[in-house]
MIMIKE-552058 format. One record per residue (C-alpha): residue in one letter; residue number from 0; y, x, z. Coordinates in nm, 3 decimals, always signed. Each point is the difference from the previous one (the first is absolute). Example, Ala and Ser with C-alpha at 12.3 -4.5 7.8 and 13.67 -1.06 7.14 Angstrom:
REM MIMIKE-552058
@r = a, k = 0, north = -0.450, east = +1.230, up = +0.780
@r = s, k = 1, north = +0.344, east = +0.137, up = -0.066
This chain:
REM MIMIKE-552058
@r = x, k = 0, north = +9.784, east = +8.826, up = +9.214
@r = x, k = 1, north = -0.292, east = +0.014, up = -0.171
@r = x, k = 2, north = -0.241, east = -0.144, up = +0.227
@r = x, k = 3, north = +0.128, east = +0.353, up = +0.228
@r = x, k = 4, north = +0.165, east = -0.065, up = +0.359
@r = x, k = 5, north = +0.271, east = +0.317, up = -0.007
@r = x, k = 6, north = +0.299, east = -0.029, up = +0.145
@r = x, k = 7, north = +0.122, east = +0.314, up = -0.141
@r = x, k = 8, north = -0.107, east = +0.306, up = +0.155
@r = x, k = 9, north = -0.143, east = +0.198, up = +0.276
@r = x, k = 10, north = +0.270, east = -0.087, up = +0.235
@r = x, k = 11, north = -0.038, east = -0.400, up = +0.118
@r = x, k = 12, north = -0.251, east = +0.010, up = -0.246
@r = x, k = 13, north = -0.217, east = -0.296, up = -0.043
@r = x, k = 14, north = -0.323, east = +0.195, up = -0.128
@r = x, k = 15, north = -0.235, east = -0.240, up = -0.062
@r = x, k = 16, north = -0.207, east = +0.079, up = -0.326
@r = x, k = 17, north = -0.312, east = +0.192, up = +0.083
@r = x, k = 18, north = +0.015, east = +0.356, up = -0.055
@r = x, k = 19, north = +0.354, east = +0.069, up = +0.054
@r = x, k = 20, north = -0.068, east = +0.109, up = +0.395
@r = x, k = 21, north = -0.233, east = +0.274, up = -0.165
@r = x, k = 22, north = +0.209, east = +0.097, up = -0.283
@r = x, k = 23, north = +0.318, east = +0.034, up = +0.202
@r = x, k = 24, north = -0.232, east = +0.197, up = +0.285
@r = x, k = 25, north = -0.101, east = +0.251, up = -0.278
@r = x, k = 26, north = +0.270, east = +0.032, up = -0.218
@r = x, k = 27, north = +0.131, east = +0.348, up = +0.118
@r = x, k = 28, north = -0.312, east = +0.120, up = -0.047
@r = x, k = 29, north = -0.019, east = -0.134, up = -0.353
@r = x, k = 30, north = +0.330, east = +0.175, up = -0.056
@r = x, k = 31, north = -0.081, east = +0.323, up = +0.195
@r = x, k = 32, north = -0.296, east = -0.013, up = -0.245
@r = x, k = 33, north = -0.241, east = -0.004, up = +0.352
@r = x, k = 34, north = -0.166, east = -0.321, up = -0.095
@r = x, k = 35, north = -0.358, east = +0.010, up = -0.080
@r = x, k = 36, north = -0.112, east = -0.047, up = -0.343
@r = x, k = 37, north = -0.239, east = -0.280, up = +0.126
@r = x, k = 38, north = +0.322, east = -0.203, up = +0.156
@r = x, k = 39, north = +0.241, east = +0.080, up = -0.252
@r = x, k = 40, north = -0.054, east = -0.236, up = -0.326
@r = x, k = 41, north = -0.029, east = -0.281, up = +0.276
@r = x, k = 42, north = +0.349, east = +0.072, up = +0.118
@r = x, k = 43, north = +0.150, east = +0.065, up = -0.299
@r = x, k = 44, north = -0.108, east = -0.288, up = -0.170
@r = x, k = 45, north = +0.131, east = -0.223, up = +0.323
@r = x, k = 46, north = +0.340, east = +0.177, up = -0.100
@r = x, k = 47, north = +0.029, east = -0.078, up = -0.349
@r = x, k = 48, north = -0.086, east = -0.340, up = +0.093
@r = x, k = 49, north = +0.219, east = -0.106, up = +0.255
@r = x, k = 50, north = +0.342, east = +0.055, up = -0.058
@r = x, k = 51, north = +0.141, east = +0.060, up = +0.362
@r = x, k = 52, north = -0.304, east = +0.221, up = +0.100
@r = x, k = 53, north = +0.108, east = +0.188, up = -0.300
@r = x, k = 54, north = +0.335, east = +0.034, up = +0.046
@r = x, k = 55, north = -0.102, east = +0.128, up = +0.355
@r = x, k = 56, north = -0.112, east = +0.276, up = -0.164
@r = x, k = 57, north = +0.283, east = +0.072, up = -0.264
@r = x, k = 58, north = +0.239, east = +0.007, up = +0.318
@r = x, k = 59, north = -0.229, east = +0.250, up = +0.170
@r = x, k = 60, north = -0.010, east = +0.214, up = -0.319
@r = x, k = 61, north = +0.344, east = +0.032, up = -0.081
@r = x, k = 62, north = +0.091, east = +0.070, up = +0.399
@r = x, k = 63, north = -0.315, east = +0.272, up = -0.056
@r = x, k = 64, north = +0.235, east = +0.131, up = -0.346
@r = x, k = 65, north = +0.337, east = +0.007, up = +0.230
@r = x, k = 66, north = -0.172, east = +0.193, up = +0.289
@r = x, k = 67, north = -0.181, east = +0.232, up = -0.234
@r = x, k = 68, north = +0.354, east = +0.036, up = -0.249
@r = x, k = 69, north = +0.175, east = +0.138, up = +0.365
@r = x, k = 70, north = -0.270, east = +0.345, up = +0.002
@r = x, k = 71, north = -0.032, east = +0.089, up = +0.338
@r = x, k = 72, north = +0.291, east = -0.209, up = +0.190
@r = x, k = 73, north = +0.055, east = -0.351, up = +0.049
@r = x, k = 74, north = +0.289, east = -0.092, up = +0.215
@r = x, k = 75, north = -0.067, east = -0.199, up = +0.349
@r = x, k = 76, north = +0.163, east = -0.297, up = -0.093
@r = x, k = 77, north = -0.260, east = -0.010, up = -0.289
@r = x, k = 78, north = -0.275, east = +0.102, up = +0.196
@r = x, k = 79, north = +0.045, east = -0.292, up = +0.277
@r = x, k = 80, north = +0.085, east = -0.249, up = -0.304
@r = x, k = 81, north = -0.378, east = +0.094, up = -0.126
@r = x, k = 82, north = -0.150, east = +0.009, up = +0.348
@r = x, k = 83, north = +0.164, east = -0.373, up = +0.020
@r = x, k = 84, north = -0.162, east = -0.115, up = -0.290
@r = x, k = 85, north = -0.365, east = +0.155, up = +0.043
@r = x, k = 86, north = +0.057, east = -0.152, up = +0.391
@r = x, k = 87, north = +0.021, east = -0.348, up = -0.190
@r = x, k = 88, north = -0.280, east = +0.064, up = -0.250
@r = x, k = 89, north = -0.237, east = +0.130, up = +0.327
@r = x, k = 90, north = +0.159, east = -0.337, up = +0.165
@r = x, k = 91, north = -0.157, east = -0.216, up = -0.288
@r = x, k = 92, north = -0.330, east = +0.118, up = -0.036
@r = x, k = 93, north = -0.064, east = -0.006, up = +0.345
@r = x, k = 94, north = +0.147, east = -0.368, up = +0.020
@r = x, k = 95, north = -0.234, east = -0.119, up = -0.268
@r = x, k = 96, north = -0.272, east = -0.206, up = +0.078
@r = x, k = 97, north = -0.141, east = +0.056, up = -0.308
């Protein structure tokens, strides 16, 4: 793998590689566009250079595009389905030791 210890993901996810606890923790805000200039080329370049950090974010962009492509109403069953997932994400960052 790359000298890289995923195992695929924020759920069960065996983080390892510095900087992924601190690009996971600030990727909404990266997304949101809320992420200070002074942190941003950091994160961003952790992203483009580890694959599962960056396909993290892909996953949390393209659930951003559904939400967003549903205007003002997103079913329940969708809404608990994302609070499920971001419950995960908070899960891992808080997990890691890193």
């Amino acid at each position: 793998m790359n000298g890289r210890e995923h195992d695929g993901g924020v759920a069960g996810s065996g983080h390892v590689e510095p900087g992924c606890a601190e690009a996971l923790a600030k990727l909404q805000d990266l997304i949101d566009g809320e992420l200070p200039a002074s942190s941003a080329p950091r994160i961003m370049a952790h992203l483009e250079a580890c694959p599962p950090c960056g396909f993290e974010r892909e996953a949390f962009e393209r659930i951003k595009a559904a939400v967003a492509s549903c205007g003002n109403y997103v079913d329940a069953e969708s809404m608990q389905r994302l609070r499920t997932f971001a419950s995960r994400v908070a899960e891992f960052v808080d997990d890691d030791p890193s």
